[in-house]
FIDO-781662 format. One line per 3 residues: number of its first residue (from 1); for each residue x, y, z of N, C-alpha, C. Coordinates in steps of 0.2 Angstrom, whole numbers, plus 5000, padded with zeros to 4 digits. Atoms other than C-alpha are relative to their C-alpha. Example, Ala and Ser with C-alpha at 12.3 -4.5 7.8 and 13.67 -1.06 7.14 Angstrom:
BEGIN
1> 5004/4994/5000/5062/4978/5039/5004/5006/5000  4996/4994/4999/5068/4995/5036/4996/5005/5003 $
***
This chain:
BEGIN
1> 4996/5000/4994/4526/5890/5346/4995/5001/5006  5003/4997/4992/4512/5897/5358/4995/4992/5003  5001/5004/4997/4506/5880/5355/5001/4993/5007 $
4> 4995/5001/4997/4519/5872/5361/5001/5002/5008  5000/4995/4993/4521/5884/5376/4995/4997/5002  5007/5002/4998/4504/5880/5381/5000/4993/5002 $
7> 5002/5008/4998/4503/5860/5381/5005/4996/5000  4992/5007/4997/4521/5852/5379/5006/5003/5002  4994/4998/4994/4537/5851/5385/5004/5001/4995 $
10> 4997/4998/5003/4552/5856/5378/5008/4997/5006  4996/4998/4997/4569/5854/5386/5009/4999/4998  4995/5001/5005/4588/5853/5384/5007/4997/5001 $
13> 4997/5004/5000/4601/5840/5383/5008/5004/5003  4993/4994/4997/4618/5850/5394/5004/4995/5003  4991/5004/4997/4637/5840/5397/5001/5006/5004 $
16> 4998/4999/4993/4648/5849/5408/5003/5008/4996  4997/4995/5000/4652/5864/5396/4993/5003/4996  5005/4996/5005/4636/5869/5385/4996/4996/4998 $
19> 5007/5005/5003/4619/5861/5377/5002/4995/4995  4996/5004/5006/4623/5846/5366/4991/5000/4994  5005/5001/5006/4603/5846/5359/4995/5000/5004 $
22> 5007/4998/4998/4586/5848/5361/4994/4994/4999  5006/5004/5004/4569/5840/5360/4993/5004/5003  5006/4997/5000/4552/5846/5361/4995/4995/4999 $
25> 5006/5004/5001/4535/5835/5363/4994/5002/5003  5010/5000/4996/4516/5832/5368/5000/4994/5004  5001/5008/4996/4512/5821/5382/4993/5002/5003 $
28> 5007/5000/4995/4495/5827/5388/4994/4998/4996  5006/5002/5005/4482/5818/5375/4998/4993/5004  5002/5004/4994/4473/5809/5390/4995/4995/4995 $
31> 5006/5004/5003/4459/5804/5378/5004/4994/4997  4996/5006/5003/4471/5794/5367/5005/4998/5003  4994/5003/4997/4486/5792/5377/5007/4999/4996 $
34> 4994/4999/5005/4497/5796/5363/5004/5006/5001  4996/4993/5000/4512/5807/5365/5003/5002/4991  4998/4996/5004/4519/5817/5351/5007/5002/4999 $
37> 4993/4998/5004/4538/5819/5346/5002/5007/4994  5001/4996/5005/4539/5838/5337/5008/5001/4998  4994/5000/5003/4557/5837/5336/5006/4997/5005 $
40> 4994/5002/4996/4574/5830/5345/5006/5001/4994  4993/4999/5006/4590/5838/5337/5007/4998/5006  4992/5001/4998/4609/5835/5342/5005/5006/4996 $
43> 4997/4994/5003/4620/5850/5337/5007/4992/4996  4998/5003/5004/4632/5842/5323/5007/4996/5003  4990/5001/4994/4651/5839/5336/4994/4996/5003 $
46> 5002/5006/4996/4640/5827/5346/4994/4994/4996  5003/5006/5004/4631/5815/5333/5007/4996/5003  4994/5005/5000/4638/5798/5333/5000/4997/5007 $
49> 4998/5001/4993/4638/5800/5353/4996/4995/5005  5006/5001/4997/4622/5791/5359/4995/5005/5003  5003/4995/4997/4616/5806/5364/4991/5002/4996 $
52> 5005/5002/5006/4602/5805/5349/4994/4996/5007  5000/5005/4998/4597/5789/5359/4998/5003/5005  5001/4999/4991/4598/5796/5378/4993/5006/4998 $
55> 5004/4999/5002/4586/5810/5372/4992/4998/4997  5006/5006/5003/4573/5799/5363/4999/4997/5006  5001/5004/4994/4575/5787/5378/4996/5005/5008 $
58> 5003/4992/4996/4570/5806/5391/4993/5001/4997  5007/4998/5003/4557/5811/5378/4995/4993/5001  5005/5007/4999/4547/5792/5379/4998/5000/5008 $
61> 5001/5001/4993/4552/5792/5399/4992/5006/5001  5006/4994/4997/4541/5809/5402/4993/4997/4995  5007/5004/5005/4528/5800/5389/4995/4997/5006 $
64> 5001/5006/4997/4527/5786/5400/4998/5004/5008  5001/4996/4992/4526/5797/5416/4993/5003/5000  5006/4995/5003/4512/5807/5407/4995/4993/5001 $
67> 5006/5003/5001/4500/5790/5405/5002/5000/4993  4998/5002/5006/4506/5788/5386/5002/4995/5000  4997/5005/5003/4505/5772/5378/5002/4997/4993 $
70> 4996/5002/5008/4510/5776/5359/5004/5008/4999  4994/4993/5003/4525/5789/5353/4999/4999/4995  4999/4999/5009/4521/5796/5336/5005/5006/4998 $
73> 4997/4993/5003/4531/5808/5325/5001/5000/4993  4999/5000/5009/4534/5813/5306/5007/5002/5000  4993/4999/5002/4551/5812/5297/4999/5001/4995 $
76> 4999/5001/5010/4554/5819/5279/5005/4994/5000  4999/5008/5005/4557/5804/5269/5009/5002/4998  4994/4999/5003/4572/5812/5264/5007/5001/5005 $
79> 4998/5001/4995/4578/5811/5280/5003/4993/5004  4997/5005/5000/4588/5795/5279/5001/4997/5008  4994/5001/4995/4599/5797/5295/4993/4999/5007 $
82> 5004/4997/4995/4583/5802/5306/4996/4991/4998  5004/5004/5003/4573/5788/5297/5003/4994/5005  4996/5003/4999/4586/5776/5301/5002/4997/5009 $
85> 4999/4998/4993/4589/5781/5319/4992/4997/5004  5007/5000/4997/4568/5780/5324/5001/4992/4999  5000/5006/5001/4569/5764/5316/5003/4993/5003 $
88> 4996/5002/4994/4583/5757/5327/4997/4998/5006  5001/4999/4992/4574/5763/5343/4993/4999/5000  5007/5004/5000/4558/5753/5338/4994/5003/4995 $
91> 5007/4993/5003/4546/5767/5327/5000/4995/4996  5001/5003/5006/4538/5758/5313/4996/5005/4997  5005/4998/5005/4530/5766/5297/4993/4999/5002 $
94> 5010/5000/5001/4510/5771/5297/4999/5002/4997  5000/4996/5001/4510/5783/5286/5002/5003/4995  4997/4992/5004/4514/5797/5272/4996/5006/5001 $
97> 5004/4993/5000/4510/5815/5271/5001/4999/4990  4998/4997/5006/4507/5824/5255/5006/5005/4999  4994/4996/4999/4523/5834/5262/5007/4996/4998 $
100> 4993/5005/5002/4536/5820/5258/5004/4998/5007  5000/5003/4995/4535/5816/5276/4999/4993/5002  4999/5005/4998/4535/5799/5285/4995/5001/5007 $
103> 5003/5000/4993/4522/5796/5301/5004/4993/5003  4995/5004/4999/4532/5784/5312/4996/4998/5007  5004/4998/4997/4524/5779/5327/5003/4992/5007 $
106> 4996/5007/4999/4531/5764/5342/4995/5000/5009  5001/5000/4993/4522/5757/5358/5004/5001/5006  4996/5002/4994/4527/5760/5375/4997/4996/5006 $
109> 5003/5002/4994/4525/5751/5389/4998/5003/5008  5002/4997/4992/4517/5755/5406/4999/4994/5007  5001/5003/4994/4519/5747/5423/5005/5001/5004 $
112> 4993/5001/4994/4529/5743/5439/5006/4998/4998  4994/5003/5005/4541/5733/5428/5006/5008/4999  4996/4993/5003/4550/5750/5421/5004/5005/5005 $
***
């Protein structure tokens, strides 16, 4: 956590009555330009919503604002739904742990374009 607190960002996804989810990342790895995805949840009443989706699309935007040109992050393997989701929204396989995890990892682009 004190990592966390110290060098990424954190913040939280809020409708008009209460938090629908969260995410948490790295965007300051200047030498490589790689951000860090350490989590994005959705409380389980707003799955299904695109909200997954608008979070993901936030967490890459501050990436991209940061100087980041690749998003990584790890899924447990067993992680279908997560698997499945990352995969959609461009992440490809690099990767295993000896944990039963997944490294995942998708370029972003940088310019005036965006």
């Amino acid at each position: 956590a004190e990592k966390l607190d110290r060098f990424g960002e954190v913040y939280c996804g809020v409708n008009e009555t209460e938090a629908f989810g969260m995410a948490a990342l790295y965007a300051n790895n200047t030498d490589t330009c790689e951000g860090y995805i350490s989590l994005i949840g959705v409380k389980k009443r707003y799955e299904h919503m695109g909200l997954g989706g608008y979070m993901l699309n936030e967490s890459i935007g501050i990436m991209r604002k940061n100087g980041m040109n690749t998003v990584r992050l790890e899924v447990d393997e067993h992680n279908r739904h997560a698997m499945e989701f990352y995969k959609r929204n461009g992440f490809s396989k690099y990767g295993e742990t000896e944990r039963n995890s997944t490294y995942m990892k998708k370029t972003i682009a940088q310019g005036w374009f965006l």
